[in-house]
C-alpha positions in Angstrom: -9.0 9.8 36.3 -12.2 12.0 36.0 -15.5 12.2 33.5 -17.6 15.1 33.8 -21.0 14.0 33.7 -22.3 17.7 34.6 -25.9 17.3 34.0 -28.1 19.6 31.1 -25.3 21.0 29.7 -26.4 20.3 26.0 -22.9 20.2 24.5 -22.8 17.0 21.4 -19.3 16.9 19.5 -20.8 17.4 15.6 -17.5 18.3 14.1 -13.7 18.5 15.5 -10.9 20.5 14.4 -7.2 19.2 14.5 -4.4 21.3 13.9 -2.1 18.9 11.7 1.9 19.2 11.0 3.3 18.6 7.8 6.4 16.5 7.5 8.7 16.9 4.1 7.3 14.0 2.6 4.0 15.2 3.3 2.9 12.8 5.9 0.6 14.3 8.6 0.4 14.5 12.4 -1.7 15.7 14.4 0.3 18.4 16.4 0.8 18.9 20.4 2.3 21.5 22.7 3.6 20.9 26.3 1.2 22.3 28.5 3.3 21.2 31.8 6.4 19.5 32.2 4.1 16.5 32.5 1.1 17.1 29.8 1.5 16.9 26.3 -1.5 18.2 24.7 -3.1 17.4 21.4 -3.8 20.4 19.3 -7.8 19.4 18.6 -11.2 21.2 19.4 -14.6 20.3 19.5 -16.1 23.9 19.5 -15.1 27.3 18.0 -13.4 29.3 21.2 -11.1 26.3 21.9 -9.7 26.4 17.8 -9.4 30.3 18.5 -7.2 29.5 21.9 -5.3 27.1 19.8 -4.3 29.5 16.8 -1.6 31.1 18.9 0.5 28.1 19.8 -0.5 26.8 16.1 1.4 30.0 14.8 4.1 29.7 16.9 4.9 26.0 16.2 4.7 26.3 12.5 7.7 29.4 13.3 9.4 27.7 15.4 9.5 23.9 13.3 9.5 25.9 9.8 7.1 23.6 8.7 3.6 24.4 7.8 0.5 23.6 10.2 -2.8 23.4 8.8 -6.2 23.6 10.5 -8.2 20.9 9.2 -12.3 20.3 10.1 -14.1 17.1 10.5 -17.2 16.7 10.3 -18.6 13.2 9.7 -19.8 11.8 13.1 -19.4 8.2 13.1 -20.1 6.1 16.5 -17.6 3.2 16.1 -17.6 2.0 19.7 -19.5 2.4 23.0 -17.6 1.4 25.9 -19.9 0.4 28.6 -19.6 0.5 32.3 
């Protein structure tokens, strides 16, 4: 496993966007992609390029699923846990 813990690079996470499936009864997920054979990737960003690099594959889900995906903001910051070293 690796954390980048680059030094002075002044990114804070203030809001994240998910891209979320909807289900027939309405219920929500949060949608993914396979990146690899291996990686499943959420469909969430933290900053502005990363939701415009998602809206492809968003598109192309909600085509291929024929089920809507919506892009959804949040934007409440709340710290529920620190995990410590």
């Amino acid at each position: 496993m690796i954390v980048d813990n680059a030094p002075g690079l002044g990114f804070r996470i203030e809001r994240i966007w998910a891209f979320v499936s909807v289900a027939d009864d309405n219920d929500e997920g949060v949608a993914a992609f396979n990146a690899t054979p291996v990686w499943t990737l959420p469909m969430v960003a933290a900053d502005e390029e990363r939701v415009a690099s998602l809206r492809p594959i968003a598109r192309q889900l909600a085509k291929l699923s024929g089920k809507p995906i919506k892009l959804v903001r949040f934007e409440t910051r709340v710290e529920e846990e620190v995990f410590e070293p």
